[in-house]
TORBADO-453253 format. One line per field, with one value per residue: z negated, y, x of N, C-alpha, C in turn; residue number from 0. Coordinates in nm, 4 decimals. Each point is the difference from the previous one (the first is absolute). Layout:
% residues N
nc3 <- c(Z ...)
nc2 <- c(Y ...)
nc1 <- c(X ...)
cac3 <- c(Z ...)
cac2 <- c(Y ...)
cac1 <- c(X ...)
cc3 <- c(Z ...)
cc2 <- c(Y ...)
cc1 <- c(X ...)
pos <- c(NUM ...)
This chain:
% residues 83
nc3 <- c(-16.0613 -0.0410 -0.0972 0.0693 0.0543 -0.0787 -0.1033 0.0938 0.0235 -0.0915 0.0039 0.0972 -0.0435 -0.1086 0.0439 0.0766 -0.1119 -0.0942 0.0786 0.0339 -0.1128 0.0549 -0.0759 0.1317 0.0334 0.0261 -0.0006 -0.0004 0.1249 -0.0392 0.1254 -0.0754 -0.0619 -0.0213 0.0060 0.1358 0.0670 -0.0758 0.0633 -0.0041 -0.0243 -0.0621 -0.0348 -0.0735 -0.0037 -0.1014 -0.0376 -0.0092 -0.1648 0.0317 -0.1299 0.0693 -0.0849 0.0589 0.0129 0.1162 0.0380 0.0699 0.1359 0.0550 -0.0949 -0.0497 0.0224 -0.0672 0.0859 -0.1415 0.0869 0.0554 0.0569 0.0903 -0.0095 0.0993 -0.0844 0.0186 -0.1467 0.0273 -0.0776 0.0574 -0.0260 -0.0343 -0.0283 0.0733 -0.1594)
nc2 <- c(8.6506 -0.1115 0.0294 0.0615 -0.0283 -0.0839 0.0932 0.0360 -0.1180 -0.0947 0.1701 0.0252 -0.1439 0.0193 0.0805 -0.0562 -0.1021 0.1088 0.0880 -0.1350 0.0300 0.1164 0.0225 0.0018 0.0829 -0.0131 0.1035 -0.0332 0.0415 -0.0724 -0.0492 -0.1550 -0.0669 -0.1551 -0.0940 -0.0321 0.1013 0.1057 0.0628 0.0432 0.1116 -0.0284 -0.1277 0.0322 -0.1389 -0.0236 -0.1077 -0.0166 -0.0159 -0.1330 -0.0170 0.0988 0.1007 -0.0290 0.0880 -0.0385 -0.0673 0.1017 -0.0024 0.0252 -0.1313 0.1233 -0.0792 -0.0378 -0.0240 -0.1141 -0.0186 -0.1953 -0.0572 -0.0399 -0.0189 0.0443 -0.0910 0.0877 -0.0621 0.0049 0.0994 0.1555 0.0606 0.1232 0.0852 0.1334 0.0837)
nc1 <- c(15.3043 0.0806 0.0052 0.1089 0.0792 0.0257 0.0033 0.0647 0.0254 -0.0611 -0.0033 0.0816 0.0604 -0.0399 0.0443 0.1598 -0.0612 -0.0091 0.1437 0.0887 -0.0344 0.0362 -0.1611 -0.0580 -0.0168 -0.0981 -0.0639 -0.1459 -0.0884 -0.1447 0.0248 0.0976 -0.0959 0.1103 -0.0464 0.0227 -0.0279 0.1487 -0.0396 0.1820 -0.0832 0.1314 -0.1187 0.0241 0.0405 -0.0200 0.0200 -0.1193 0.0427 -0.0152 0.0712 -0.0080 0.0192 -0.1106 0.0536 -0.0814 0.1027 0.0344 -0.0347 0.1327 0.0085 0.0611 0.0729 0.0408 0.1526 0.0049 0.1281 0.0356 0.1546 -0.0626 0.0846 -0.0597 -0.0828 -0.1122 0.0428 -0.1278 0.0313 0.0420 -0.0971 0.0545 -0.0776 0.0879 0.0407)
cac3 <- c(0.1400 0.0733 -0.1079 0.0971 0.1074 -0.0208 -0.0749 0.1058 0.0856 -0.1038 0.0254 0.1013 0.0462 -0.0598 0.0638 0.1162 0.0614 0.0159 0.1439 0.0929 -0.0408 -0.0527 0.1675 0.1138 0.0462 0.1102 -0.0030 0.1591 -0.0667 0.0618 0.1676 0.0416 -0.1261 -0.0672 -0.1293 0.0156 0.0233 0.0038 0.1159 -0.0156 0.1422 0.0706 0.0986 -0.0879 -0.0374 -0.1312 -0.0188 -0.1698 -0.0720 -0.0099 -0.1337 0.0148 -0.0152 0.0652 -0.0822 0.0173 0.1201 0.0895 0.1282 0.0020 -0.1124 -0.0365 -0.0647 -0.0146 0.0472 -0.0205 0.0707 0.0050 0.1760 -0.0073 0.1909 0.0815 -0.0550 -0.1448 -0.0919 -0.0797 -0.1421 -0.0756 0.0887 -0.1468 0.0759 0.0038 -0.0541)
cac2 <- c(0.0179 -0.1146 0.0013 0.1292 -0.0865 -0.0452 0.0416 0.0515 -0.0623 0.0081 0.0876 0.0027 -0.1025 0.0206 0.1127 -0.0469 -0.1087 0.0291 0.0495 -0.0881 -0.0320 0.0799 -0.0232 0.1270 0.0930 0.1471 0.0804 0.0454 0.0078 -0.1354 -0.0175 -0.1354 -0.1131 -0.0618 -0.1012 -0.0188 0.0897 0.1178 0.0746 0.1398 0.1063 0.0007 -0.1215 -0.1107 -0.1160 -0.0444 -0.0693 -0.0031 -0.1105 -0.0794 0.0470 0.1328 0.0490 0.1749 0.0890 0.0959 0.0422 -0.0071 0.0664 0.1888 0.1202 -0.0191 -0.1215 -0.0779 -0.1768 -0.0601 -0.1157 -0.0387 -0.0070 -0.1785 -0.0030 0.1202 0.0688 0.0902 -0.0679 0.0721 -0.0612 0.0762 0.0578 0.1267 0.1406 0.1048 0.0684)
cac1 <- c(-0.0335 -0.1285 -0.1488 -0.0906 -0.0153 -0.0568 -0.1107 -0.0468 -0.0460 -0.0704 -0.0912 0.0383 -0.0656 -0.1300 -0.0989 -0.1030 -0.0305 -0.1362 -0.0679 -0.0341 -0.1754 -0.1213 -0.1322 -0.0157 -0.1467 -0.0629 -0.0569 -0.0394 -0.1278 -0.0352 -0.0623 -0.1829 0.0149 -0.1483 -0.0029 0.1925 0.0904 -0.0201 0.0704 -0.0214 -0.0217 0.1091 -0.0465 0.1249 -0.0930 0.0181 -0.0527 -0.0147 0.0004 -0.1506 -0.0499 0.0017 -0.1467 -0.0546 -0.0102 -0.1197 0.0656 -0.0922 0.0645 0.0007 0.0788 0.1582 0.0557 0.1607 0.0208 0.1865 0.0132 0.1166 -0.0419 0.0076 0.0487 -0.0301 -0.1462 0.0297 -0.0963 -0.0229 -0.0162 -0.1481 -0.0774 -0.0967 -0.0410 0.1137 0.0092)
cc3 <- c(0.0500 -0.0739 0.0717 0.1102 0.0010 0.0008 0.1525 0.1268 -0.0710 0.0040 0.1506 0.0593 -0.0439 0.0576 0.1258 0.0349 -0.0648 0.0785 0.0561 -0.0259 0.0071 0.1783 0.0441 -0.0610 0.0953 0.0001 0.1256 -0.0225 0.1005 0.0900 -0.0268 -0.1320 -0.0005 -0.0832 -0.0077 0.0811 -0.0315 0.1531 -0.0153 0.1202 0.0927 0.0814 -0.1217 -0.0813 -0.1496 0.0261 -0.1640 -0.0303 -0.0043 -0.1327 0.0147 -0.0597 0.0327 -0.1161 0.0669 0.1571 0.1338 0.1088 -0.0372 -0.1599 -0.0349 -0.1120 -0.0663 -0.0209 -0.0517 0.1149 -0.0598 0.1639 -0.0420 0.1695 0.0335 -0.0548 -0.1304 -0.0846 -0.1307 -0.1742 -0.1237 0.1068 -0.0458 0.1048 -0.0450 -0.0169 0.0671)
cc2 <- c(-0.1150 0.0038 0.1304 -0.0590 -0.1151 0.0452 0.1026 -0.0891 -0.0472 0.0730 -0.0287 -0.1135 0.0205 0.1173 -0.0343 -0.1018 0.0245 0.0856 -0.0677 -0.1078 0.1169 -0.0208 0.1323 0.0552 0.0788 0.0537 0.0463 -0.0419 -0.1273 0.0150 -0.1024 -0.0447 -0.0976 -0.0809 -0.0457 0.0695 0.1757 0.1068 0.1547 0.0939 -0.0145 -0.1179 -0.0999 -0.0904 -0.0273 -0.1831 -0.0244 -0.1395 -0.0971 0.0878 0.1780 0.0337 0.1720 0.0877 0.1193 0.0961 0.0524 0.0761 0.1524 0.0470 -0.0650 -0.1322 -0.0016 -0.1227 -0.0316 -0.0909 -0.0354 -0.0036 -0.2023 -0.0079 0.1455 0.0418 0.0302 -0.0595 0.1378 -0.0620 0.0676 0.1015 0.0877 0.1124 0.0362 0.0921 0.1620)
cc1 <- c(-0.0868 -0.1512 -0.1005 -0.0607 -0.1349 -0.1905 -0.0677 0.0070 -0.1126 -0.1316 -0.0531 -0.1494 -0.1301 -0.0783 -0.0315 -0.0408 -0.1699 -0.0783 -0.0688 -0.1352 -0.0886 -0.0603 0.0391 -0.0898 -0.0379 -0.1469 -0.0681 -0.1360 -0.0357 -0.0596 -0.0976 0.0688 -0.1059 0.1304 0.1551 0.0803 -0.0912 0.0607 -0.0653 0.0266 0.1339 0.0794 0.1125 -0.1708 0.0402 -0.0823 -0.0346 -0.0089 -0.1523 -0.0351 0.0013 -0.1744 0.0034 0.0191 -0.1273 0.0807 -0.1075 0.0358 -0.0116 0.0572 0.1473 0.0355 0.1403 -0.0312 0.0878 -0.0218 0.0834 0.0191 0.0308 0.0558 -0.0322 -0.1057 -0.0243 -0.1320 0.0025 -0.0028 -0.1143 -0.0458 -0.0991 -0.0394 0.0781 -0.0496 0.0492)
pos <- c(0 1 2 3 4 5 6 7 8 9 10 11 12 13 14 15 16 17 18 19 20 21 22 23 24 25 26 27 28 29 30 31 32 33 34 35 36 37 38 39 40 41 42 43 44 45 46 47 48 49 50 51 52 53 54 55 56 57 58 59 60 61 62 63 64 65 66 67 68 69 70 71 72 73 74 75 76 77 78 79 80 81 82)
């Protein structure tokens, strides 16, 4: 019984403490971009990384966003056209 026990708190801890690393995401098409912040049609701000490279982003088409949140604001981590 305890070796059960055990072996499922065990599982337990490990699944959710890699919940608790996985990024956000969201999906929405781009209102303004430049160089350090992304903002999508639905007014939410991404701030991007100094090291971020364009992937060819541009107003009016569909995106996905990993965020992380840093306080109240949302840092973006990748930033691909939506499929």
């Amino acid at each position: 019984m305890r070796a059960l026990l055990t072996s499922l708190t065990l599982i337990s801890a490990i699944s959710l403490s890699s919940a608790a690393f996985a990024a956000n995401t969201a999906t929405g098409t781009v209102r303004a971009f430049d160089a350090k912040t992304l903002t999508l049609k639905d007014g939410t701000s991404y701030m991007l990384p100094a090291s971020f490279k364009d992937p060819g982003i541009k107003v009016g088409e569909k995106v996905k966003v990993a965020y992380d949140m840093i306080g109240k604001k949302h840092q973006a981590t990748a930033v691909t056209p939506a499929q």
